[in-house]
Structures are given as C-alpha cells and as structure tokens.
BATOR-823545 format. One record per residue: residue in three letters; x negated, y negated, z of N, C-alpha, C in turn. Coordinates in Angstrom, 2 decimals. Example, Ala and Ser with C-alpha at 12.3 -4.5 7.8 and 13.67 -1.06 7.14 Angstrom:
<r type="ALA" n_u="-13.19" n_v="5.69" n_w="7.80" ca_u="-12.30" ca_v="4.50" ca_w="7.80" c_u="-13.20" c_v="3.30" c_w="7.80"/>
<r type="SER" n_u="-12.85" n_v="2.25" n_w="7.08" ca_u="-13.67" ca_v="1.06" ca_w="7.14" c_u="-12.90" c_v="-0.03" c_w="7.87"/>
//
This chain:
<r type="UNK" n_u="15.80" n_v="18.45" n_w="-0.54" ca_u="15.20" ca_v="17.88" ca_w="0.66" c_u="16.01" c_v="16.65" c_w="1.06"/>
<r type="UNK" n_u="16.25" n_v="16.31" n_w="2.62" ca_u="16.69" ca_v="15.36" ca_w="2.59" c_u="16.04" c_v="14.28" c_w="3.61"/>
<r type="UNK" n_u="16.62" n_v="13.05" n_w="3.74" ca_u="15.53" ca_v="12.01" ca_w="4.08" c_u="16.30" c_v="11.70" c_w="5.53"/>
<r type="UNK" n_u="15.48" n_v="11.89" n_w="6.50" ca_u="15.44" ca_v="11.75" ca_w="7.88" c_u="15.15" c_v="10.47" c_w="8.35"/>
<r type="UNK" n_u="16.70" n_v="9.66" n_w="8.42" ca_u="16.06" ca_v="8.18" ca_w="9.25" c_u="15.92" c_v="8.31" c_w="10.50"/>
<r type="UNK" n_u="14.60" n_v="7.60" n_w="10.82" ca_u="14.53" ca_v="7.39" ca_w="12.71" c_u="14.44" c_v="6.03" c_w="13.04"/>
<r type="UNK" n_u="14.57" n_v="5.96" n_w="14.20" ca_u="14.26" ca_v="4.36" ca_w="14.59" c_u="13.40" c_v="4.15" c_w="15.65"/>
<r type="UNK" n_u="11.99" n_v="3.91" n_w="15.59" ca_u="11.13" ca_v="3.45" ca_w="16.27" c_u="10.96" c_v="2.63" c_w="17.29"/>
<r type="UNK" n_u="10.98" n_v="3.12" n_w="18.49" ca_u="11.75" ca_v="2.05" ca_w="19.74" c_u="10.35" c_v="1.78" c_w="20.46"/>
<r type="UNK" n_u="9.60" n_v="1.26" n_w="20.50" ca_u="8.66" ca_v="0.92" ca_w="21.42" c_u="8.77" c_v="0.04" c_w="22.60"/>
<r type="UNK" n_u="8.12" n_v="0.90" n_w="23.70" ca_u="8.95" ca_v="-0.29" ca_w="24.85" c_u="7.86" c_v="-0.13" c_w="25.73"/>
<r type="UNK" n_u="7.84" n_v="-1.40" n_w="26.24" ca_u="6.59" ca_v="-1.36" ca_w="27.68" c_u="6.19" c_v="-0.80" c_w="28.30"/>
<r type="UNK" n_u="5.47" n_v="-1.41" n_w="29.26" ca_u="4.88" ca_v="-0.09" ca_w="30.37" c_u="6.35" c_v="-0.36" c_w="31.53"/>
<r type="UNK" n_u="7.13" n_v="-1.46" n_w="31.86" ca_u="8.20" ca_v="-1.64" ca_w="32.70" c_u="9.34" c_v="-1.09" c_w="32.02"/>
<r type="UNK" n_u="9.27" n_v="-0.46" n_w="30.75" ca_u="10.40" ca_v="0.13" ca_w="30.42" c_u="11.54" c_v="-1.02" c_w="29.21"/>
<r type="UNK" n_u="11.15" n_v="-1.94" n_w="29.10" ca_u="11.73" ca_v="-2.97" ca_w="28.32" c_u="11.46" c_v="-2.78" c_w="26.78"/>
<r type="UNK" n_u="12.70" n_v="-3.05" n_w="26.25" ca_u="12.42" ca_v="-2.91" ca_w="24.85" c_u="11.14" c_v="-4.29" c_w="23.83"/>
<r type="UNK" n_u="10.26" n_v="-3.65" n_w="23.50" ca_u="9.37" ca_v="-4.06" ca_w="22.49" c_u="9.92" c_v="-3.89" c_w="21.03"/>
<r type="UNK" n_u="8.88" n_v="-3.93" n_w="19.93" ca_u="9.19" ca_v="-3.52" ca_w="18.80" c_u="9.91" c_v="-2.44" c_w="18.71"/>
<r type="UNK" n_u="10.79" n_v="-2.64" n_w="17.62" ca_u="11.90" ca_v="-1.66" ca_w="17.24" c_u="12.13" c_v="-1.69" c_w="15.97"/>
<r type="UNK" n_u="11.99" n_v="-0.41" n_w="15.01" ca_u="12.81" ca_v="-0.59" ca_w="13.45" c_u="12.81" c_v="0.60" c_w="13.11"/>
<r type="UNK" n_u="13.26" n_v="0.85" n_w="11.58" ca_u="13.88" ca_v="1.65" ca_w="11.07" c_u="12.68" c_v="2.22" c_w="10.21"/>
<r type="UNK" n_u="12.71" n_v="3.91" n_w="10.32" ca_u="11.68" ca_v="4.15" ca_w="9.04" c_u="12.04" c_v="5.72" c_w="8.84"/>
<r type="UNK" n_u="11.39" n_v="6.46" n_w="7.63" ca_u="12.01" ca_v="8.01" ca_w="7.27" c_u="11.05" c_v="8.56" c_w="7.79"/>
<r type="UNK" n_u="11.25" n_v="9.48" n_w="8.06" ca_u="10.54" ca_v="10.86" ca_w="8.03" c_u="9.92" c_v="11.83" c_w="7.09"/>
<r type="UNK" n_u="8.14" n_v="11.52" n_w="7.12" ca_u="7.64" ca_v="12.00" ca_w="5.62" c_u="6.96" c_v="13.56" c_w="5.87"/>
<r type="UNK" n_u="6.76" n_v="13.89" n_w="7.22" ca_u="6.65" ca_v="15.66" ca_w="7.71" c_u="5.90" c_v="15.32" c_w="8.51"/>
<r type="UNK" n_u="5.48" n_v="16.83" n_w="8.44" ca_u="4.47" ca_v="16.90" ca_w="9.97" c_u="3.18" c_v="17.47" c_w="9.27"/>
<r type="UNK" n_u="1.99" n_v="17.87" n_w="9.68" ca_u="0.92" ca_v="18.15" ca_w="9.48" c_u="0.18" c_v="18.83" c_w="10.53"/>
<r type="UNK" n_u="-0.98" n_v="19.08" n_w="10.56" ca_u="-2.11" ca_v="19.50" ca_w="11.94" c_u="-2.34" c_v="17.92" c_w="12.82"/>
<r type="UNK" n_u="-1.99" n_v="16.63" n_w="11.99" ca_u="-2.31" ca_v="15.61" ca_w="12.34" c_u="-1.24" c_v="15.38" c_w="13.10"/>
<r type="UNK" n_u="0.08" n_v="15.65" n_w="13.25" ca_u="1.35" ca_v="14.55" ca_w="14.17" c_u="2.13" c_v="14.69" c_w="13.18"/>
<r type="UNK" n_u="3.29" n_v="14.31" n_w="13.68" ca_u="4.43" ca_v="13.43" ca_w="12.73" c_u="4.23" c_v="12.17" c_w="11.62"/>
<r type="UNK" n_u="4.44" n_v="12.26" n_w="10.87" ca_u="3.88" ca_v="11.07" ca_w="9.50" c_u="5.33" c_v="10.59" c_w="9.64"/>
<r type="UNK" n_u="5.34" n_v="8.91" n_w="9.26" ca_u="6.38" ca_v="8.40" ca_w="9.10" c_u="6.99" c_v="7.23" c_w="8.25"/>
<r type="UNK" n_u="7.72" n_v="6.76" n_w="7.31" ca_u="7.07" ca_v="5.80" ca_w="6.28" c_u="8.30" c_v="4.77" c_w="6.47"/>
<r type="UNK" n_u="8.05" n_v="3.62" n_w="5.69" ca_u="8.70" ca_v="2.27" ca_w="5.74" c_u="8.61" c_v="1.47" c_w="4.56"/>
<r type="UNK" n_u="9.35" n_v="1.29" n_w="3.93" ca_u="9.56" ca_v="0.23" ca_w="2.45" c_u="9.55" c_v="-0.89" c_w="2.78"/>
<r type="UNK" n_u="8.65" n_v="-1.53" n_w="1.67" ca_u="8.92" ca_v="-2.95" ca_w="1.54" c_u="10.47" c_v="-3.57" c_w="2.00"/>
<r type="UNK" n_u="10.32" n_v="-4.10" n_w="2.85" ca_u="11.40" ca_v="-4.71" ca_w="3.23" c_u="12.36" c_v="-4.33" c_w="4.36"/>
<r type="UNK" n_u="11.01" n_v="-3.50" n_w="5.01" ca_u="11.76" ca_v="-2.80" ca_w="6.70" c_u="11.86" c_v="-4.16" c_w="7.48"/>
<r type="UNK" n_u="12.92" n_v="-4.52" n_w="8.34" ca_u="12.80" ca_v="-5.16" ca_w="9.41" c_u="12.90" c_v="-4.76" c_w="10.71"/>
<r type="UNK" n_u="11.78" n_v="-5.65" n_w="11.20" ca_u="10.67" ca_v="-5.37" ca_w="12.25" c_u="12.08" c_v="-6.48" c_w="13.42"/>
<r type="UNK" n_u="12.16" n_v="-5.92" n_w="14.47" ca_u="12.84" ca_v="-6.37" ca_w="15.51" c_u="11.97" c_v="-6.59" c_w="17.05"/>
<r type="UNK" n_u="12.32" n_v="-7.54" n_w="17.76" ca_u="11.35" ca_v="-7.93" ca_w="19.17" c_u="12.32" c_v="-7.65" c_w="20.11"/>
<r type="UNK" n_u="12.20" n_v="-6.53" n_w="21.18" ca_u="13.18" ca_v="-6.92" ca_w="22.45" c_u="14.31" c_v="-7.04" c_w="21.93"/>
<r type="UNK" n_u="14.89" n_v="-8.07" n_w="22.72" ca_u="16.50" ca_v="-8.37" ca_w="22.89" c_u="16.87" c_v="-9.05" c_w="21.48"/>
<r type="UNK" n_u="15.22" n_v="-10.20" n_w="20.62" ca_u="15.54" ca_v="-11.17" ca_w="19.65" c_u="16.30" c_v="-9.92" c_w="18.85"/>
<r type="UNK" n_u="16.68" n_v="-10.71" n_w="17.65" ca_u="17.47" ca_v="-10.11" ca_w="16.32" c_u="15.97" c_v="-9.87" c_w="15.42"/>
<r type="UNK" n_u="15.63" n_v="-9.92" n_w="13.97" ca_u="14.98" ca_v="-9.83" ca_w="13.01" c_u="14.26" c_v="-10.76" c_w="13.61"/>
<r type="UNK" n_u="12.55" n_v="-10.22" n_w="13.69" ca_u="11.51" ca_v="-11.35" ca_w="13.53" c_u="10.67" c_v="-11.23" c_w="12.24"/>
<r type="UNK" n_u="10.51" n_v="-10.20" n_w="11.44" ca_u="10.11" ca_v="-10.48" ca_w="10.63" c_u="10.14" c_v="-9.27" c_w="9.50"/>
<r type="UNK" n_u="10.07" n_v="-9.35" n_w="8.31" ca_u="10.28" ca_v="-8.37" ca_w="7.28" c_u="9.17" c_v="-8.01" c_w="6.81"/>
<r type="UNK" n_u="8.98" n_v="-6.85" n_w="6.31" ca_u="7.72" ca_v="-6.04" ca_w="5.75" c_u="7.09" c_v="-6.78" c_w="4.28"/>
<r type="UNK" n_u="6.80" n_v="-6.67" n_w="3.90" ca_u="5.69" ca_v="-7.18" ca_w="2.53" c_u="5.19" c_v="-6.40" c_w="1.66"/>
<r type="UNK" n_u="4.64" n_v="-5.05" n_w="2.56" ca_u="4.17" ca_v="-4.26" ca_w="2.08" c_u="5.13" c_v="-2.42" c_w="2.61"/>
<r type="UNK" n_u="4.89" n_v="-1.30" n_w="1.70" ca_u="4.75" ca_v="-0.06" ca_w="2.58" c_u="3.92" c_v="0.33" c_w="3.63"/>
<r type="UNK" n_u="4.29" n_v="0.86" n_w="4.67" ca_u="3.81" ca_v="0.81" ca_w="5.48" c_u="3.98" c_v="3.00" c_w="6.20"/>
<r type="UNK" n_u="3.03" n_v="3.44" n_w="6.68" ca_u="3.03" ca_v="4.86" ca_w="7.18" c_u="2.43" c_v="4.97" c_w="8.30"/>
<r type="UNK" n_u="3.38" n_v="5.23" n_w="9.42" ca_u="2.89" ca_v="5.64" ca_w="10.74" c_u="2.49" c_v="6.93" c_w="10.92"/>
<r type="UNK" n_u="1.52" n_v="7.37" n_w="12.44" ca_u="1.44" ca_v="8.41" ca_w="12.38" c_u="1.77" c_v="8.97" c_w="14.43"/>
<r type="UNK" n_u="2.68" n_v="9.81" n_w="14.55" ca_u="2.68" ca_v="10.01" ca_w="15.95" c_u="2.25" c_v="11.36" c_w="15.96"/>
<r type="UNK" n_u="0.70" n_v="11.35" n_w="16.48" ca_u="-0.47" ca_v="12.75" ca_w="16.94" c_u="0.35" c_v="13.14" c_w="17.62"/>
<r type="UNK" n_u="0.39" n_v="14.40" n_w="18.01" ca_u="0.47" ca_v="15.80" ca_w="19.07" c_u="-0.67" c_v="15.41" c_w="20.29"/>
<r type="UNK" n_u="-0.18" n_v="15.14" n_w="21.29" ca_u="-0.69" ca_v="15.43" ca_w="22.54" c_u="-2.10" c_v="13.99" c_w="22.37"/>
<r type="UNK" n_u="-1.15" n_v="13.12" n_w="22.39" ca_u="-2.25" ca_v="12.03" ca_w="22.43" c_u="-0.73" c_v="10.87" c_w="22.74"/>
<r type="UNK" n_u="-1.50" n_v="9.64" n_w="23.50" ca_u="-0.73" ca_v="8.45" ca_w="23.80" c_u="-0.57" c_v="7.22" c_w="22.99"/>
<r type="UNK" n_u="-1.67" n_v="7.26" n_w="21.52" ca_u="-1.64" ca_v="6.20" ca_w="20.67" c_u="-1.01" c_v="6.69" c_w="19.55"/>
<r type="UNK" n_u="-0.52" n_v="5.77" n_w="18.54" ca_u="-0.34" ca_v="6.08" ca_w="17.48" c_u="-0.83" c_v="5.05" c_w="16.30"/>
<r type="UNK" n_u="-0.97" n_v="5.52" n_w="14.94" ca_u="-1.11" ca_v="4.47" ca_w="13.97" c_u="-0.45" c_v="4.09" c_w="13.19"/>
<r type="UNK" n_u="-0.89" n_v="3.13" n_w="12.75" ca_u="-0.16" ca_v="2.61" ca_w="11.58" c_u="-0.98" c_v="1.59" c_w="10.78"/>
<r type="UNK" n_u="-0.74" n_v="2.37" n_w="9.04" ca_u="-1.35" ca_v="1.89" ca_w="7.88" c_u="-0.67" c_v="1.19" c_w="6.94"/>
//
C-alpha cells in the first residue's frame, strides 16, 4: 500500500486562499474521504508562511455530496 499525500487548500467564498496544509490519505468509506495528519503538520494562513504546528493527530473527513467537512 502506498501513502497518498494531499494538500488541503481551503479558500473563501471570494476565492482567496485560507487555511492550507499537508495530510495522507487514510481511504474512503460510505462516509467520504478520511484523511490524517501527524503531530507536527503545519497549518498555513493565506499568503502568511507557517502559523502554527499541530500538537496532536489529527483526521479529517470530506462526505460525498455535502458542503461541510470535519475534523477530529
């Protein structure tokens, strides 16, 4: 198996870059896309560089046919 990096680009409703970082790809399910992050992902703002580093693991989730997503 191999490990699928993506990079999480979140951006406004005007189209501008928001949060942005790096995390793998842990599969898919009936639930969405699952997605995970190690201690020590950095978390990026917009245009800034590094605002802040992870602490903990962290697992997103992007549903099928829905506009929110989570994260635990």
């Amino acid at each position: 198996m191999t490990v699928a990096e993506v990079l999480v680009s979140v951006r406004k409703f005007d189209g501008r870059l928001h949060w942005h970082h790096p995390m793998v790809r842990l599969g898919e399910d009936e639930h969405g896309v699952w997605l995970g992050a190690q201690v020590g992902t950095v978390y990026s703002k917009g245009e800034v560089g590094p605002v802040y580093t992870t602490v903990e693991p962290r697992v997103m989730l992007f549903p099928r046919d829905a506009w929110w997503t989570a994260l635990f």
